[in-house]
C-alpha positions, 0 to 999 in steps of 0.5 A: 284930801288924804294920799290914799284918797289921790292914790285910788282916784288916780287908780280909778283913773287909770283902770279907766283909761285901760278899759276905754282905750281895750273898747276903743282898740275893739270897736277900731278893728270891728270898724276896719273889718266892717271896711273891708267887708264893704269894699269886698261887697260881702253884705247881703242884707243891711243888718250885716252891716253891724253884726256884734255891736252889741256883743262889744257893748256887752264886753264893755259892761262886763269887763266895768264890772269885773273891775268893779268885783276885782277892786272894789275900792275903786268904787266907794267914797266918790271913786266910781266917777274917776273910773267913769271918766278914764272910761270917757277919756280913754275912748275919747282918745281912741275916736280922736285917732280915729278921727284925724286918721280919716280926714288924713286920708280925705285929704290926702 
């Protein structure tokens, strides 16, 4: 394995943790919002409840591929997998907080 190949998976790597930890900071404040229009009783029908979730996924796929146009050489030779899994690891991360910030308030 070349250096320059490490480099970019690392890259890959990288602009993939950006971009899932950007969907998982969103999808968090949607989350919250979602809480408070719940406990203020603002929902009048029960499509209410999710307004925008596609909009968010929408985003999601166009900031992959304005990576993708940005740099493209973080998608050839096998690098397109390294972006995909920081994209999985960096959201991952994100419903892992998320996770142990509710039981911790189950709990408590």
């Amino acid at each position: 394995m070349s250096m320059t190949s490490i480099i970019w998976s690392a890259a890959a790597l990288v602009a993939g943790v950006l971009i899932g930890l950007s969907f998982g900071i969103v999808q968090d404040a949607a989350w919250k919002r979602h809480q408070r229009l719940a406990q203020a009783g603002k929902f009048n029908t029960p499509t209410a409840a999710v307004p925008g979730s596609m909009r968010r996924v929408a985003y999601l796929l166009v900031a992959l591929v304005l990576v993708q146009l940005a740099c493209p050489l973080l998608f050839k030779e096998g690098c397109q997998w390294w972006v995909s899994a920081g994209v999985v690891a960096g959201y991952g991360v994100m419903l892992y907080c998320q996770l142990r910030q509710r039981l911790a308030k189950q709990s408590n």
